[in-house]
Steps between C-alpha positions, in 0.01 A plus 500: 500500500359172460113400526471895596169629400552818314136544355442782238838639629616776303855408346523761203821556405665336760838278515429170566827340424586155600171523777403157585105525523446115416112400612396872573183693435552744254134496381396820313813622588631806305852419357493775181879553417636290813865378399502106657808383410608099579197522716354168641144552456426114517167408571329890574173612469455756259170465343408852354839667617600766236835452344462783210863563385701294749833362506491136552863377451609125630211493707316126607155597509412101412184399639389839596134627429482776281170415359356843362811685590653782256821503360471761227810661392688220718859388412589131597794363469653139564169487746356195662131442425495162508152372602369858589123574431506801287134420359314811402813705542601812332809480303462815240859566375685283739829378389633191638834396424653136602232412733335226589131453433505132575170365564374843550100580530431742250163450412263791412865703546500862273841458301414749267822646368722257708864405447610154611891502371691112548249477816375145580051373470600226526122359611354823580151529417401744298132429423287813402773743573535834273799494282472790291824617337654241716853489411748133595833458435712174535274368745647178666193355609136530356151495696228225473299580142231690627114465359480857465651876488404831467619781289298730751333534869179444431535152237351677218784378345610163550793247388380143440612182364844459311577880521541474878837290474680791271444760802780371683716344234812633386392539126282732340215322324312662200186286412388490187091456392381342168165486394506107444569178709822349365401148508827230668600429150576865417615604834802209456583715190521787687746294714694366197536816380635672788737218578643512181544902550673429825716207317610720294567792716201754443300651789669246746430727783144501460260161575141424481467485843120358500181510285112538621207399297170672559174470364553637160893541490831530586750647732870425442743628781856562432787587745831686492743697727342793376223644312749671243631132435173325437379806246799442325434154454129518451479479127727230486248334766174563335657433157355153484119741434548659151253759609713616801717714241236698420488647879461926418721559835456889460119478508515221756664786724262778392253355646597494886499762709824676605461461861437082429834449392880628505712616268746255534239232394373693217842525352576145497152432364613709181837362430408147514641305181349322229686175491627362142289271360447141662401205211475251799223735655356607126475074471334435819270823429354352151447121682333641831284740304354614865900694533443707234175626650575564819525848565668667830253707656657644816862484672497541908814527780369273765510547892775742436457914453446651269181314502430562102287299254567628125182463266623380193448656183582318176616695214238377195759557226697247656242225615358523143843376394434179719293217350245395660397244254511113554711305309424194319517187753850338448482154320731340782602568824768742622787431745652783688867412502732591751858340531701425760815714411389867589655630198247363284207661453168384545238492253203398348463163231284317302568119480726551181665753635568258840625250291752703289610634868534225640734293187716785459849389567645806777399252772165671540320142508633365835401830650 
C-alpha cells in the first residue's frame, strides 16, 4: 500500500502487521490500539494521526511526519524514529524500549511521564519539550542540550541553564544552595577535600558534578546513581561548612507539603549520617573564615521527579556551637600539603611545620 492516501482513515484496533505503507497519507488518521508489527512506515504522513495506546514493535517509521500526533499510552519497542518530526507531539506515558530516536524532532513534544529505556537521542532535539516525571534509563545516545524545558504545558514552569543537562543524564543530581559566593580559592578546597574523600574511599560514588554562582550565592550540584546514594554521602560532602551539621532534617521535612514529596525521599532525608570529625576540613574552616559562615539554605533534585526543593532549617543549638569569630591573622603563610603517595594524608602547615615535614627521614622530602 505504498503512496496510498488513506486520509483520516479509521484504523482502531486493527492488525497492521508487517503492512508496507512507506510514503502514504495517514494524516489525522485514527490508529488508537492498532497492532503494527515490523511495519515499514518509512517516509508517511501522519501529522495529527492518533496513536493512543498502540503497539509499535520493529516498525521504521524514520522520516515520517508525526508532528502533533498522539501516542499516549503507546508501547515502542526496538522502533525506528530516526529523523521523524515528532515536534509538538503527545507522548503522555509512552514507553519506548530499544528504539531509535536518532536525530529525531521533538521540539515543543509533551513527554510528560515518558519512559525512554536503552533507546538512542542521539541528536534529537528536544528544545522546549515537557518532561515532567520523565523517566531514562541506559540511554545510548543523548539529544542536543536544549535552551529550555518545561515541567508543564503552559511554561509556567520552566528548566533553564545547567539544570537542563541532568534531565536526560543517567545520574540523579541533588543541588545544593548556600547563602554565599564561594570565592575560586575556597571552591579548590571544596575540591581538595572531596578528592581526598574519594582517595581514600568515602562517598566515591558521588561527584560534584558542577557549581553556579548567582548574584548573591551559591549552587553546588552533586551526582550519583541514585538519590539514596548521594544522601548518604551528603554530610561527608558538605562537611568542609561547619555549619552544615547543624541541618534540623526533621523540621526541614515538616515544612513541605505531603503531596510535594515521597516517602521514599523523606526517609533518606532522615537517616542521613553525621560523618566523624574531619581536622583537614576544621583547618581549612578556621583559615577561610567565609566556610564557617556559610550556611545551606535549600537542597533541590534537578530536571528529575520528584521535583522537590527542601527549605532548610538550622537547628540553633547546634549553629551556636559553631564559631563564627575571626581568628587572629596568621604571622606567616600556610601551605596546603598534599603528597604524592595516596596514603598520606593531606593537611594544613605553617612554615615550621613544612620544614620539620619536609627533613624528616621516611623519604617524605623527595615526595
Amino acid at each position: 500500500m505504498r503512496r496510498t492516501n488513506l486520509y483520516g482513515a479509521r484504523l482502531i484496533n486493527a492488525d497492521l502487521s508487517r503492512i508496507r505503507l512507506s510514503e502514504s497519507n495517514l494524516q489525522r488518521g485514527n490508529l488508537k490500539k492498532t497492532n503494527i508489527v515490523e511495519a515499514d512506515l518509512q517516509r508517511l504522513n501522519l501529522e495529527g494521526a492518533n496513536f493512543k495506546e498502540a503497539n509499535l514493535f520493529v516498525a521504521d517509521l524514520s522520516h515520517s511526519n508525526l508532528r502533533k500526533a498522539t501516542l499516549n499510552e503507546a508501547s515502542l519497542f526496538e522502533t525506528d524514529l530516526t529523523g521523524a518530526d515528532m515536534s509538538e507531539a503527545r507522548l503522555w506515558g509512552v514507553e519506548c524500549v530499544d528504539s531509535n530516536l536518532t536525530r529525531t524532532n521533538l521540539t515543543n513534544a509533551n513527554l510528560w511521564r515518558c519512559r525512554f529505556i536503552r533507546c538512542d537521542l542521539t541528536c534529537a532535539i528536544v528544545e522546549n519539550a515537557v518532561v515532567r516525571e520523565l523517566k531514562v534509563v541506559e540511554l545510548r545516545g543523548l539529544p542536543n542540550p536544549p535552551a529550555l524545558l518545561r515541567l508543564d504545558d503552559e511554561g509556567k514552569r520552566v528548566i533553564i541553564g545547567k539544570k537542563v543537562h541532568a534531565v536526560f543524564n543517567q545520574f540523579d543530581v541533588v543541588e545544593i544552595h548556600l547563602n554565599l559566593q564561594l570565592t575560586d580559592l575556597e571552591a579548590l578546597c571544596l575540591q581538595a577535600h572531596i578528592a581526598r574523600m574519594h582517595a581514600r574511599g568515602i562517598a566515591a560514588g558521588v561527584h560534584l558534578y558542577g557549581q553556579r554562582r548567582e548574584s548573591s550565592h551559591t549552587a553546588l550540584l552533586f551526582q550519583g546513581d541514585c538519590y539514596e546514594d548521594i544522601y548518604d554521602q551528603l554530610a561527608h560532602m558538605l562537611s568542609l561548612f561547619p555549619r552544615s551539621l547543624a541541618i534540623d532534617w526533621e523540621k526541614t521535612l515538616e515544612a513541605i507539603a505531603e503531596e510535594d514529596i515521597r516517602r521514599e525521599i523523606t526517609a533518606l532525608t532522615l537517616r542521613i549520617p553525621e560523618p566523624p570529625p574531619c581536622p583537614f576540613c576544621d583547618r581549612l574552616a578556621q583559615v577561610f573564615m567565609n566556610l564557617r559562615n556559610i550556611v545551606i539554605t535549600s537542597i533541590s533534585h534537578v530536571g528529575k521527579e520528584p521535583n522537590v526543593t527542601l527549605d532548610v532549617v538550622q537547628d540553633i543549638a547546634k549553629a551556636a556551637k559553631v564559631s563564627v569569630k575571626k581568628l587572629p591573622p596568621s604571622a606567616q603563610p600556610l601551605y596546603v600539603i598534599v603528597p604524592l603517595n595516596p596514603k598520606e594524608e593531606s593537611f594544613i602547615a605553617d612554615r615550621e611545620e613544612l620544614g620539620h615535614w619536609l627533613n624528616a627521614d621516611d623519604g617524605k622530602k623527595e615526595k
